[in-house]
CHARMM internal coordinates of N, CA and C (Angstrom, degrees):
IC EDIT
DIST 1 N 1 CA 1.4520
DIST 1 CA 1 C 1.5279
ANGL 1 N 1 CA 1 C 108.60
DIST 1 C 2 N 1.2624
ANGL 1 CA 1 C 2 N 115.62
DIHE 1 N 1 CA 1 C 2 N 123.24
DIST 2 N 2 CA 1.8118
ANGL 1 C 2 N 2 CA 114.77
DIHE 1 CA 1 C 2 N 2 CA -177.55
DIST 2 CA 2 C 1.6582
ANGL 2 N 2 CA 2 C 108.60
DIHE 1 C 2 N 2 CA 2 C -101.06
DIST 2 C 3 N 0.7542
ANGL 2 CA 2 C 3 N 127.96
DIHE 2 N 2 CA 2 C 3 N 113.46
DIST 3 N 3 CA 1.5242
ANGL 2 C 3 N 3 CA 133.92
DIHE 2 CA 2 C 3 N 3 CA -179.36
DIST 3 CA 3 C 1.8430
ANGL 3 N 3 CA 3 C 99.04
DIHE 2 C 3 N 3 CA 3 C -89.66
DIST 3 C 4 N 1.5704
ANGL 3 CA 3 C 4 N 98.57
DIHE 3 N 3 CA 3 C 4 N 135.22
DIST 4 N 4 CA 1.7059
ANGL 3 C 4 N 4 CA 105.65
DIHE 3 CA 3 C 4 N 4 CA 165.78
DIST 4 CA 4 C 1.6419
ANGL 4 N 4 CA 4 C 105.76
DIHE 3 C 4 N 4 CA 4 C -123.69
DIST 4 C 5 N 1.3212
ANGL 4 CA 4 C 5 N 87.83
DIHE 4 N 4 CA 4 C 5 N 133.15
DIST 5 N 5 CA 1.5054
ANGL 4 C 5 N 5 CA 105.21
DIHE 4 CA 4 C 5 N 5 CA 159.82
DIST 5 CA 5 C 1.5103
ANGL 5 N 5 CA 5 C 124.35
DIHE 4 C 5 N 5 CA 5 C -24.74
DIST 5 C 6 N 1.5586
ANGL 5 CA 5 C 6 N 105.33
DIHE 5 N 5 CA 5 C 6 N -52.77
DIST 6 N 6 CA 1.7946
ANGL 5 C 6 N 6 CA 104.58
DIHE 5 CA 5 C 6 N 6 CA -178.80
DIST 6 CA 6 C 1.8061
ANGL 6 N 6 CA 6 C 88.95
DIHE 5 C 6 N 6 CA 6 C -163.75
DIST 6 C 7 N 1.3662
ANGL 6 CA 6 C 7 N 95.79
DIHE 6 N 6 CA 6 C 7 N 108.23
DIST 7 N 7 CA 1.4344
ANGL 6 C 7 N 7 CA 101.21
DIHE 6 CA 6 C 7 N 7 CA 162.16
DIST 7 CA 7 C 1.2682
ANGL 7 N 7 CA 7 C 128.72
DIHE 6 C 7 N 7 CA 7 C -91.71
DIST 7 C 8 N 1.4749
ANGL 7 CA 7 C 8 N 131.88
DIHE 7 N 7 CA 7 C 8 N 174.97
DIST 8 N 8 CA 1.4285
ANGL 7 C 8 N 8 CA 122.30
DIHE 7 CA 7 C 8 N 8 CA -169.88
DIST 8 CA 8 C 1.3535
ANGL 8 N 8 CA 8 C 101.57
DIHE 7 C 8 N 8 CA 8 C -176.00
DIST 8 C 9 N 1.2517
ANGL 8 CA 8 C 9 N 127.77
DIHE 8 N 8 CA 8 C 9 N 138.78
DIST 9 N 9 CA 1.3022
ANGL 8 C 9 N 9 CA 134.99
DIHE 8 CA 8 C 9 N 9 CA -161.61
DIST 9 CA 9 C 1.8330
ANGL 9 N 9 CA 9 C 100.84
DIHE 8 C 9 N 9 CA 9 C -107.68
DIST 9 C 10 N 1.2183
ANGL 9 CA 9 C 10 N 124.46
DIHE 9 N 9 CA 9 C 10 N 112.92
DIST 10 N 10 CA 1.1277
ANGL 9 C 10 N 10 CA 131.56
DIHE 9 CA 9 C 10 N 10 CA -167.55
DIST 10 CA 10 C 1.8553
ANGL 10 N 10 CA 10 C 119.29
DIHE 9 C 10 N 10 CA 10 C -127.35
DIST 10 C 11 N 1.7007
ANGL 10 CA 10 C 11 N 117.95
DIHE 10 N 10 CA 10 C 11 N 162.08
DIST 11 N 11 CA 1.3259
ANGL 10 C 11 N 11 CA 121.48
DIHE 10 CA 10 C 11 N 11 CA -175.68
DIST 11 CA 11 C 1.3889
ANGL 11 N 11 CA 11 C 101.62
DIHE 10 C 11 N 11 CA 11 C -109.96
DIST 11 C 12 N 1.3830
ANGL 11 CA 11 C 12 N 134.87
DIHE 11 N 11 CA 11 C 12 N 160.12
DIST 12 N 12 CA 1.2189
ANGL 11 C 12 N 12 CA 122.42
DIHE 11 CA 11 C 12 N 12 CA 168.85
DIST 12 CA 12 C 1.9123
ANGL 12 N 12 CA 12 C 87.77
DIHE 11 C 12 N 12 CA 12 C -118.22
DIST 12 C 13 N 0.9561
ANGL 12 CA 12 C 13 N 126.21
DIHE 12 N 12 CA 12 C 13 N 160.56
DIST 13 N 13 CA 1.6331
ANGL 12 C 13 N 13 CA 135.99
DIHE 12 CA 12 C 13 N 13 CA -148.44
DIST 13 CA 13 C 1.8938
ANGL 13 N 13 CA 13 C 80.01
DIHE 12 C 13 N 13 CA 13 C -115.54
DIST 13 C 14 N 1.1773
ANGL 13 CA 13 C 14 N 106.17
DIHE 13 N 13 CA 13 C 14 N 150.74
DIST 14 N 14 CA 1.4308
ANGL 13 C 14 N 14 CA 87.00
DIHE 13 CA 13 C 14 N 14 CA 167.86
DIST 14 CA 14 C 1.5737
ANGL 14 N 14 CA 14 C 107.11
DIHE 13 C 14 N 14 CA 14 C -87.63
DIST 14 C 15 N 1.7225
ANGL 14 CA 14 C 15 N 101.84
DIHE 14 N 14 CA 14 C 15 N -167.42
DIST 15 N 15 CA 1.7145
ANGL 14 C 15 N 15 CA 108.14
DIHE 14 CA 14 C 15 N 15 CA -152.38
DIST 15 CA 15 C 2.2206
ANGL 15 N 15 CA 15 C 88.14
DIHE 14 C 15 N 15 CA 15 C -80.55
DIST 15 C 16 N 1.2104
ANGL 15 CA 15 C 16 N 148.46
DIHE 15 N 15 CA 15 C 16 N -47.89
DIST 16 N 16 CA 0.8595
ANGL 15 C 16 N 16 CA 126.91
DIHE 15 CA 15 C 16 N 16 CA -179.04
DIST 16 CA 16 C 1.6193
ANGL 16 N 16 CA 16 C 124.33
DIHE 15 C 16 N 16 CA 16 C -48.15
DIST 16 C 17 N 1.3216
ANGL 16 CA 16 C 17 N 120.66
DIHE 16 N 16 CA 16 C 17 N -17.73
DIST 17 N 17 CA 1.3053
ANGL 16 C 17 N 17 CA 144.28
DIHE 16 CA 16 C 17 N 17 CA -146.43
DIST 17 CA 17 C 2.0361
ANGL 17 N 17 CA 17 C 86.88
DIHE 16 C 17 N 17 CA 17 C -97.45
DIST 17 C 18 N 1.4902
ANGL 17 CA 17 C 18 N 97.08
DIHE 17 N 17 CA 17 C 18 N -58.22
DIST 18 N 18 CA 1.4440
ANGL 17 C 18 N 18 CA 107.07
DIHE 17 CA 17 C 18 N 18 CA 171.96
DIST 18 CA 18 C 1.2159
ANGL 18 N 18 CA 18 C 116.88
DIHE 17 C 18 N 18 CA 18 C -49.05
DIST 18 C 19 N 1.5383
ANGL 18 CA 18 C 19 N 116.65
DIHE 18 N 18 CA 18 C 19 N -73.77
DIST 19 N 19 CA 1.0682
ANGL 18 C 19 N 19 CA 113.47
DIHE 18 CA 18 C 19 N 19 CA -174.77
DIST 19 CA 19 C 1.5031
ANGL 19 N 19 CA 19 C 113.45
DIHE 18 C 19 N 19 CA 19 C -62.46
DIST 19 C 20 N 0.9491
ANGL 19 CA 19 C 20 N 138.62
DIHE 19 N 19 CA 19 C 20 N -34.02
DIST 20 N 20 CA 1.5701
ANGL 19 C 20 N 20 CA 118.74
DIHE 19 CA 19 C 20 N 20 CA 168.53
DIST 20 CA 20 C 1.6391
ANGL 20 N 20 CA 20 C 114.99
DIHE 19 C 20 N 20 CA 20 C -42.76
DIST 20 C 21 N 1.4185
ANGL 20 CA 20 C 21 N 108.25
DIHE 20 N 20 CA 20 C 21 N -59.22
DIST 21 N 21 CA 1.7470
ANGL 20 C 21 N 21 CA 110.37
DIHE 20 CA 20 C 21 N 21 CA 171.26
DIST 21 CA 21 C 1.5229
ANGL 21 N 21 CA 21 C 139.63
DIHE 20 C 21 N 21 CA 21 C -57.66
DIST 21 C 22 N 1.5472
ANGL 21 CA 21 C 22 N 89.55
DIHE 21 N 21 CA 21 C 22 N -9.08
DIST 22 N 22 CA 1.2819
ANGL 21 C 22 N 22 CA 101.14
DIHE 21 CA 21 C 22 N 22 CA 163.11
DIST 22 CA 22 C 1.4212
ANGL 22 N 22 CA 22 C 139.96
DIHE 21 C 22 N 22 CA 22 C -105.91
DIST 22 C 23 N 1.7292
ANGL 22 CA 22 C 23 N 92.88
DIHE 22 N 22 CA 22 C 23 N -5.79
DIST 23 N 23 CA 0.9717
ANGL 22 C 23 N 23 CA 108.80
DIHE 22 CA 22 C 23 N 23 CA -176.25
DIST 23 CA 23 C 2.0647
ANGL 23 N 23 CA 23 C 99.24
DIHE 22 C 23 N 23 CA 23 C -85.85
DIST 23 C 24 N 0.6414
ANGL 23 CA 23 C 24 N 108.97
DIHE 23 N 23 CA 23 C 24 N -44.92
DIST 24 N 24 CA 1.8592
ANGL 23 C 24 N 24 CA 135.99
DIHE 23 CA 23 C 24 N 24 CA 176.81
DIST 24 CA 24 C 1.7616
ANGL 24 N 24 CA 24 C 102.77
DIHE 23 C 24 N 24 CA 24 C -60.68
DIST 24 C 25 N 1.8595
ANGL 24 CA 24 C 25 N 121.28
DIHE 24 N 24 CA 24 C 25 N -23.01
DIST 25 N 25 CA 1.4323
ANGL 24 C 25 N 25 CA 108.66
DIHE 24 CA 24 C 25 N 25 CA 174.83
DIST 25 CA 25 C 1.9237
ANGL 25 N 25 CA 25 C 101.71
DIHE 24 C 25 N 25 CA 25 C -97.47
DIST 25 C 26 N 1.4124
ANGL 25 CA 25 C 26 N 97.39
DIHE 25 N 25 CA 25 C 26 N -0.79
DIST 26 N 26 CA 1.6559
ANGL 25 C 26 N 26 CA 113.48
DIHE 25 CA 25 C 26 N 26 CA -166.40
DIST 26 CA 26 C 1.5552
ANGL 26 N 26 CA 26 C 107.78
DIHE 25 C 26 N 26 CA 26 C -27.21
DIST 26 C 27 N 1.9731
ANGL 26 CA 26 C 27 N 109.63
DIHE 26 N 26 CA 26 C 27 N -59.39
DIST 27 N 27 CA 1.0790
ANGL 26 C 27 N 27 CA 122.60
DIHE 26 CA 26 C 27 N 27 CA 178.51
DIST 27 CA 27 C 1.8975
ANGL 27 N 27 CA 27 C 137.65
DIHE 26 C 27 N 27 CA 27 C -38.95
DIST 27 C 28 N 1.9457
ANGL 27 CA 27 C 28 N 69.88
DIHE 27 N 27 CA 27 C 28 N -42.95
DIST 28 N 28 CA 1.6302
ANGL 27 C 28 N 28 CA 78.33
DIHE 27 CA 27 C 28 N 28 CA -165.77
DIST 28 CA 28 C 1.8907
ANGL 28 N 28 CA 28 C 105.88
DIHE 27 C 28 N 28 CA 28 C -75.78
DIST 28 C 29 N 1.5726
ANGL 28 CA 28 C 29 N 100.29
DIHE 28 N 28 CA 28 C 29 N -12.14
DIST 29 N 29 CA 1.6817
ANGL 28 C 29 N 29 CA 83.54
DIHE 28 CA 28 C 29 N 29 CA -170.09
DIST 29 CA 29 C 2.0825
ANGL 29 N 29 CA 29 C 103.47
DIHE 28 C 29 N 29 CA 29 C -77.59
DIST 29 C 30 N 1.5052
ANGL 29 CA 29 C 30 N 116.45
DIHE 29 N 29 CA 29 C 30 N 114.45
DIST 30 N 30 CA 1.1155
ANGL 29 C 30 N 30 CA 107.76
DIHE 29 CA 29 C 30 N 30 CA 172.43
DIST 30 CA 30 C 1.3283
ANGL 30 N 30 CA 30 C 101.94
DIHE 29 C 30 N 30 CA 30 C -135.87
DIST 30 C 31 N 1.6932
ANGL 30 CA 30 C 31 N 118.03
DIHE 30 N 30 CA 30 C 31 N 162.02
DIST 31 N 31 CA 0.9805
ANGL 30 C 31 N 31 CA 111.53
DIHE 30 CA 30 C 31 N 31 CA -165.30
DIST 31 CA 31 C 1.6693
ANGL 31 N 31 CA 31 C 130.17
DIHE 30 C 31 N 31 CA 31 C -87.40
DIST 31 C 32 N 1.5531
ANGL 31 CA 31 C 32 N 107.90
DIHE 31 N 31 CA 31 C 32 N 21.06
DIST 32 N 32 CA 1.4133
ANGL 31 C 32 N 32 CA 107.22
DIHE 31 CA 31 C 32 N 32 CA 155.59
DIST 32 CA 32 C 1.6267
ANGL 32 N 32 CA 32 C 114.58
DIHE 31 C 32 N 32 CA 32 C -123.63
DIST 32 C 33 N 1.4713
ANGL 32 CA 32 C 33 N 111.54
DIHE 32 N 32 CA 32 C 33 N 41.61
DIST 33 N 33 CA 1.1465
ANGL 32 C 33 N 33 CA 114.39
DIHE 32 CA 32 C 33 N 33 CA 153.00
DIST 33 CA 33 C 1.7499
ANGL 33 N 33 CA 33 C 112.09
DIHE 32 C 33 N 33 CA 33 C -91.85
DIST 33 C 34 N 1.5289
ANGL 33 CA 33 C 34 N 102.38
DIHE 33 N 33 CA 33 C 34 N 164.69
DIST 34 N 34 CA 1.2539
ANGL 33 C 34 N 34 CA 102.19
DIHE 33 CA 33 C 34 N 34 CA -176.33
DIST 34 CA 34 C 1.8518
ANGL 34 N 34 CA 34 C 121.95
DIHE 33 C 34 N 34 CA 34 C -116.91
DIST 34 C 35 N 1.3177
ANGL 34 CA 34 C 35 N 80.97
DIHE 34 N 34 CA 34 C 35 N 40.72
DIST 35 N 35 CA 1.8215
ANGL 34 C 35 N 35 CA 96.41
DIHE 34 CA 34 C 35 N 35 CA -162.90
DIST 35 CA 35 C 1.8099
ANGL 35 N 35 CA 35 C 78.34
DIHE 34 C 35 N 35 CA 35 C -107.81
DIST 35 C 36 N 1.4704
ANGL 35 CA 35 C 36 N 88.81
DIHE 35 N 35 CA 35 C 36 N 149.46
DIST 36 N 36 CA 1.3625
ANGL 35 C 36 N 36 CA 127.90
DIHE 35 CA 35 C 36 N 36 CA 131.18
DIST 36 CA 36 C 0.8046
ANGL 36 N 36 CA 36 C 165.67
DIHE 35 C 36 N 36 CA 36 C -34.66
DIST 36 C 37 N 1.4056
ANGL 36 CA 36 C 37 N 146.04
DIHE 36 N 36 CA 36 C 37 N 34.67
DIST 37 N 37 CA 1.0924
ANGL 36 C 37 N 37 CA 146.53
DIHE 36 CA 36 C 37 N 37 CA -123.49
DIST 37 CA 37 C 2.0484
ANGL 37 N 37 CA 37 C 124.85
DIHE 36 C 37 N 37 CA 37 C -110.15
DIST 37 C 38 N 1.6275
ANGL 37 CA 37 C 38 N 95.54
DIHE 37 N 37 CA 37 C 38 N 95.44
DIST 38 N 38 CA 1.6848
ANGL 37 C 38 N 38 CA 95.58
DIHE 37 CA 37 C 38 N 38 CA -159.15
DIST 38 CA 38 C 1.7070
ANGL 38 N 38 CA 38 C 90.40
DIHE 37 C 38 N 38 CA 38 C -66.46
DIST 38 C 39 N 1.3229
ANGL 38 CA 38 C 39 N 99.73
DIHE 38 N 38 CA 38 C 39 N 165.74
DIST 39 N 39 CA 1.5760
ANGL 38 C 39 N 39 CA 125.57
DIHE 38 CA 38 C 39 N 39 CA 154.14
DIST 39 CA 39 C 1.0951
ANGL 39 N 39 CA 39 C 119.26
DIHE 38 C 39 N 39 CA 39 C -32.49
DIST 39 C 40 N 1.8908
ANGL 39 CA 39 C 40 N 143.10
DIHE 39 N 39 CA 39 C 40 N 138.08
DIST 40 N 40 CA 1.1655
ANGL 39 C 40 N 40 CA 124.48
DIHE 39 CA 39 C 40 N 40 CA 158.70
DIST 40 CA 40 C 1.4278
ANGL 40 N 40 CA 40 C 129.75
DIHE 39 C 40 N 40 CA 40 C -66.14
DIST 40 C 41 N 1.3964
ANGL 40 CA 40 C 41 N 116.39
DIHE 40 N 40 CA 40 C 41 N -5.51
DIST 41 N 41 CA 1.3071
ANGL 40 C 41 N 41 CA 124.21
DIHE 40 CA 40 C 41 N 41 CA 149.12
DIST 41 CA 41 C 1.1457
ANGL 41 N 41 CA 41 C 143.55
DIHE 40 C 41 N 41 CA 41 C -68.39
DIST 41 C 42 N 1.3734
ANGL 41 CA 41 C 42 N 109.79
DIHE 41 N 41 CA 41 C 42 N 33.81
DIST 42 N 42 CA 1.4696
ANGL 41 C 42 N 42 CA 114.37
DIHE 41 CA 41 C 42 N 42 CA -146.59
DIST 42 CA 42 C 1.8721
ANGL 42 N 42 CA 42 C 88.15
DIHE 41 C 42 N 42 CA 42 C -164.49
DIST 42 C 43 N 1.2313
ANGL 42 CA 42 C 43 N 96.46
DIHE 42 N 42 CA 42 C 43 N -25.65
DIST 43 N 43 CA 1.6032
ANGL 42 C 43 N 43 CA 97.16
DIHE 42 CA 42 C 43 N 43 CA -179.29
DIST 43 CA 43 C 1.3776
ANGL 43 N 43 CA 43 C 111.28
DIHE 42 C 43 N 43 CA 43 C -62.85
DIST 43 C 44 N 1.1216
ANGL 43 CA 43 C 44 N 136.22
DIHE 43 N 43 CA 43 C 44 N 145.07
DIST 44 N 44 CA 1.2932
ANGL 43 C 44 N 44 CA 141.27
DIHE 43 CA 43 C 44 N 44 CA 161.34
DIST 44 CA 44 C 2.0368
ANGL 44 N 44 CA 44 C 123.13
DIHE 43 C 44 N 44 CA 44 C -154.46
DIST 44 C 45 N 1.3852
ANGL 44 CA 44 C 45 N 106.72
DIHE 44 N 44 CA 44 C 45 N 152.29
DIST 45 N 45 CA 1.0339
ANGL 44 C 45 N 45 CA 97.00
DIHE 44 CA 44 C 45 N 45 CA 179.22
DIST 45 CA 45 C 1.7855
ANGL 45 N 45 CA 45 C 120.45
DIHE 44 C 45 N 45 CA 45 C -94.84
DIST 45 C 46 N 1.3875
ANGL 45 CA 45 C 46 N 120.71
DIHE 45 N 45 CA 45 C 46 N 142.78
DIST 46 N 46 CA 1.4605
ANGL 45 C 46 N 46 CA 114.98
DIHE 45 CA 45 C 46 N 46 CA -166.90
DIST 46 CA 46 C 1.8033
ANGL 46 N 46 CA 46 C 103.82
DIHE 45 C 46 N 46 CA 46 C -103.58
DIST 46 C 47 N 1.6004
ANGL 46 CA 46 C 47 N 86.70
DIHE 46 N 46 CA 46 C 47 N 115.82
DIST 47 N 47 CA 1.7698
ANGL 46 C 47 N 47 CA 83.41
DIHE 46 CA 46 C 47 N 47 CA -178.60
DIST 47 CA 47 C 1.9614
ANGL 47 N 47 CA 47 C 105.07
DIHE 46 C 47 N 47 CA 47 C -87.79
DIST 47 C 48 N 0.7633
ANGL 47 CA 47 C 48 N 109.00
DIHE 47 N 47 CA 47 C 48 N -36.11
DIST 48 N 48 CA 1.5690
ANGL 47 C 48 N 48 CA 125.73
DIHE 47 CA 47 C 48 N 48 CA 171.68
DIST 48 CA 48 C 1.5703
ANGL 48 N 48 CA 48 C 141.44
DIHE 47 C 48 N 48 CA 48 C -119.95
DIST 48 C 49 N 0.9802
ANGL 48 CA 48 C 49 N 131.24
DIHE 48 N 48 CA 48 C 49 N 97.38
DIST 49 N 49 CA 1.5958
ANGL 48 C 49 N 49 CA 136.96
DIHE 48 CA 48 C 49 N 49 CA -166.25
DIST 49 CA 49 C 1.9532
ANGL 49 N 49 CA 49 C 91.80
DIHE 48 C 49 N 49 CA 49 C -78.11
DIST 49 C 50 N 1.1375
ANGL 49 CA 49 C 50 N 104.65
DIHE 49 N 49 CA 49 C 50 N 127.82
DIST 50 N 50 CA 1.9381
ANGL 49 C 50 N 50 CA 105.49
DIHE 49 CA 49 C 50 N 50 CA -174.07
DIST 50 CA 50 C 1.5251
ANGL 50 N 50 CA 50 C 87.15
DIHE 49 C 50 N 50 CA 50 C -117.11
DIST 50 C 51 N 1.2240
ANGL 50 CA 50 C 51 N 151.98
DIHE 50 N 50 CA 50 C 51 N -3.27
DIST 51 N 51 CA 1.5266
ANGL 50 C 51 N 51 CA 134.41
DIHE 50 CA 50 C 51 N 51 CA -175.32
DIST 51 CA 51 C 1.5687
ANGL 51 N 51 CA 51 C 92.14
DIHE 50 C 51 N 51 CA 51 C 61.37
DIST 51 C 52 N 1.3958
ANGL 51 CA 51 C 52 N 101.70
DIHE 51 N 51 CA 51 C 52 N -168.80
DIST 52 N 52 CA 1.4779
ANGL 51 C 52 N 52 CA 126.45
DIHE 51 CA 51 C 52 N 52 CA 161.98
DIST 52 CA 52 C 1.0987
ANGL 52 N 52 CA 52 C 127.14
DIHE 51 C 52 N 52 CA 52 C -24.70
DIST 52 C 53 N 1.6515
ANGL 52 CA 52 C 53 N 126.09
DIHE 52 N 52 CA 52 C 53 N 120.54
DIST 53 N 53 CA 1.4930
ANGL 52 C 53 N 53 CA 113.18
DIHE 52 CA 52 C 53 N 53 CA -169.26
DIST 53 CA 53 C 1.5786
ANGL 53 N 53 CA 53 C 91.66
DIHE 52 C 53 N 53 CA 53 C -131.97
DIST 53 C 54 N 1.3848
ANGL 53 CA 53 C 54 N 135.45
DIHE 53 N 53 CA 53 C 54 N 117.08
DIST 54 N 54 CA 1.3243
ANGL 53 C 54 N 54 CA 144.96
DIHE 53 CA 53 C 54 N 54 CA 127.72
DIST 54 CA 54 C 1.1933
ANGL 54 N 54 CA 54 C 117.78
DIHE 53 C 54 N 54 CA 54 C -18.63
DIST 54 C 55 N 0.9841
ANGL 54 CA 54 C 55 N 157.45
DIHE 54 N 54 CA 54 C 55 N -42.98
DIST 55 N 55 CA 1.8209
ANGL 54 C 55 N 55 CA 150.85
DIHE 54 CA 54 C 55 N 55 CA -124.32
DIST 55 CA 55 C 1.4213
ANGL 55 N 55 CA 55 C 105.95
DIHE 54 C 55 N 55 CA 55 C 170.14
DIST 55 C 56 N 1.7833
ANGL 55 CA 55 C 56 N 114.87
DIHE 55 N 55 CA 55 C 56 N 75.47
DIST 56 N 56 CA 1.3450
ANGL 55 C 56 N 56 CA 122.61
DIHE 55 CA 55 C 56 N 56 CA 174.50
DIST 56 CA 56 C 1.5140
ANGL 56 N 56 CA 56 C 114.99
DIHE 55 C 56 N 56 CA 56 C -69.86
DIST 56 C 57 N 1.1925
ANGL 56 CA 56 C 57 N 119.15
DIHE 56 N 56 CA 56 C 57 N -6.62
DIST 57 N 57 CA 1.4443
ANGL 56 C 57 N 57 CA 112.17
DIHE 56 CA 56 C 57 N 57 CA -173.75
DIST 57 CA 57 C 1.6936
ANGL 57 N 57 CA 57 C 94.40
DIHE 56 C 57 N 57 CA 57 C -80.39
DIST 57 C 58 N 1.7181
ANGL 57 CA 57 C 58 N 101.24
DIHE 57 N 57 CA 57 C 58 N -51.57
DIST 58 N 58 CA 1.7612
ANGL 57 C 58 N 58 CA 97.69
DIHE 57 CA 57 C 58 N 58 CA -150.98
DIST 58 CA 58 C 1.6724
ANGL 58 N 58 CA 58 C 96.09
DIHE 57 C 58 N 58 CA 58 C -85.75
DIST 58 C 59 N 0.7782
ANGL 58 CA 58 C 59 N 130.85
DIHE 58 N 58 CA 58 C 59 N -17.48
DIST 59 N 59 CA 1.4408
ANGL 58 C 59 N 59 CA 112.95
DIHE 58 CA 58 C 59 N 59 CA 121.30
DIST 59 CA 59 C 1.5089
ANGL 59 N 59 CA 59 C 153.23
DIHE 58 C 59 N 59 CA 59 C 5.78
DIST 59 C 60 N 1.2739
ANGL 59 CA 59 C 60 N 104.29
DIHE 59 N 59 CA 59 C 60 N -77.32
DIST 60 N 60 CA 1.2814
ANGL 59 C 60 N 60 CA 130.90
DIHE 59 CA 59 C 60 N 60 CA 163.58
DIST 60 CA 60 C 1.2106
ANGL 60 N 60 CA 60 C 115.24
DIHE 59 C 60 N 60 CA 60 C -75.34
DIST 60 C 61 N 1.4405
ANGL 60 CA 60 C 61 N 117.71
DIHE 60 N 60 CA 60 C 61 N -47.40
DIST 61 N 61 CA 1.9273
ANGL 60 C 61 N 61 CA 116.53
DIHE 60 CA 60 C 61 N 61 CA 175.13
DIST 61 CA 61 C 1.4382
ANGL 61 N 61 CA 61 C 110.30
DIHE 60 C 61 N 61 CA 61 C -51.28
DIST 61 C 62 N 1.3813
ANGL 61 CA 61 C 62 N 120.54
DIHE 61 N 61 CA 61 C 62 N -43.71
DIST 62 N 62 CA 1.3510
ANGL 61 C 62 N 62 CA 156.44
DIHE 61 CA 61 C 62 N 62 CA -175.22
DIST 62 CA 62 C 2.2266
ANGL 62 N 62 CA 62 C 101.67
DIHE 61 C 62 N 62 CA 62 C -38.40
DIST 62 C 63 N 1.5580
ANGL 62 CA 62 C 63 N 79.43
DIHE 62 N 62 CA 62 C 63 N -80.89
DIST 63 N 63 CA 1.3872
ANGL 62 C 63 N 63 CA 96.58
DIHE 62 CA 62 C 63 N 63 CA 170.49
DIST 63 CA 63 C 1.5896
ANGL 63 N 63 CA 63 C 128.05
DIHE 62 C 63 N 63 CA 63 C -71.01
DIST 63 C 64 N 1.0748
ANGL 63 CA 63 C 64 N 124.58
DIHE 63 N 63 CA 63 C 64 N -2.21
DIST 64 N 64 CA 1.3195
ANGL 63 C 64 N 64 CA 153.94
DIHE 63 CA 63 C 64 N 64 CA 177.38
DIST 64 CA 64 C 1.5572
ANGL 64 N 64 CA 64 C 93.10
DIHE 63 C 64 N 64 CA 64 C -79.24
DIST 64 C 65 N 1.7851
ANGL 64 CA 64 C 65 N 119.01
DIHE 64 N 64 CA 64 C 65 N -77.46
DIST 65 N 65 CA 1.0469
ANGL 64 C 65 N 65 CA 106.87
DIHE 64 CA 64 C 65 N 65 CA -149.70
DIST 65 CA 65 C 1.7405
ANGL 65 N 65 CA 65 C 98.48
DIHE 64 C 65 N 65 CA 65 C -85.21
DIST 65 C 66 N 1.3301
ANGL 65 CA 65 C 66 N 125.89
DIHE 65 N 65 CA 65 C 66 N -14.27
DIST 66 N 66 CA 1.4851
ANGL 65 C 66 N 66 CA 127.89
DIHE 65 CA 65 C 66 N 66 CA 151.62
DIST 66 CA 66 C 1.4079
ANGL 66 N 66 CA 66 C 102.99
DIHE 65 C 66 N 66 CA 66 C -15.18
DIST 66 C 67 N 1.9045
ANGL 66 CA 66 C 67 N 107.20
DIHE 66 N 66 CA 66 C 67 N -107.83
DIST 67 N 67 CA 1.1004
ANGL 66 C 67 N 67 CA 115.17
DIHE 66 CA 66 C 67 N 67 CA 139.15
DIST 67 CA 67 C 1.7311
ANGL 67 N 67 CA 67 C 124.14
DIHE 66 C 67 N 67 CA 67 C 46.71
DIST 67 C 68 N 1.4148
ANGL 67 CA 67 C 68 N 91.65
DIHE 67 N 67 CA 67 C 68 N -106.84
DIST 68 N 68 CA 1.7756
ANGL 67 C 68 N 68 CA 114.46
DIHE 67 CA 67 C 68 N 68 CA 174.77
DIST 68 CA 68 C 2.0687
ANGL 68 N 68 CA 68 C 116.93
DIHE 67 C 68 N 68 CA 68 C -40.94
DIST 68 C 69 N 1.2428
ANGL 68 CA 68 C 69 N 80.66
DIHE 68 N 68 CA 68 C 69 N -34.43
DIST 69 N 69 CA 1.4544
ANGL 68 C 69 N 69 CA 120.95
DIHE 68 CA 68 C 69 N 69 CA 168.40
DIST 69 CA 69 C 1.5690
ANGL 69 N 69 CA 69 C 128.63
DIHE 68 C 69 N 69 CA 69 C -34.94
DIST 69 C 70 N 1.3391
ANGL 69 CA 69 C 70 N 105.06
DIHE 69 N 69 CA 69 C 70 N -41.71
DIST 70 N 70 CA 1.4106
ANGL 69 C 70 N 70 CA 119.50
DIHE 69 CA 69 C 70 N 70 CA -168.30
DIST 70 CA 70 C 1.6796
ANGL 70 N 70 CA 70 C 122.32
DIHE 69 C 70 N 70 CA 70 C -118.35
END
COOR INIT
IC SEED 1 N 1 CA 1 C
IC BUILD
């Protein structure tokens, strides 16, 4: 059983979707800002923040068969 700190159920946008938004934050990354700036592979959108999760698998089966669902 894998327990996470703070789980969250998320979309990844596809890569044209990215690169448009990254192309549009292009400006702001300069080098006396003090941000961060992850990968667009790494971007994703968060439909649900879950806190603490006990049981990442059933979890995942969970949202899996959601998912299958639609």
């Amino acid at each position: 059983m894998t327990r996470l700190g703070r789980g969250f159920v998320a979309v990844h946008p596809p890569r044209p979707v990215l690169d448009a938004i990254d192309a549009r934050v292009a400006p702001l990354r300069t080098p006396t800002t003090r941000l961060r700036w992850l990968p667009p592979s790494q971007w994703h959108v968060t439909l649900q923040f879950l806190g603490p999760v006990h049981d990442a698998e059933t979890l995942a089966a969970h949202l899996a068969t959601a998912v299958a669902a639609l």
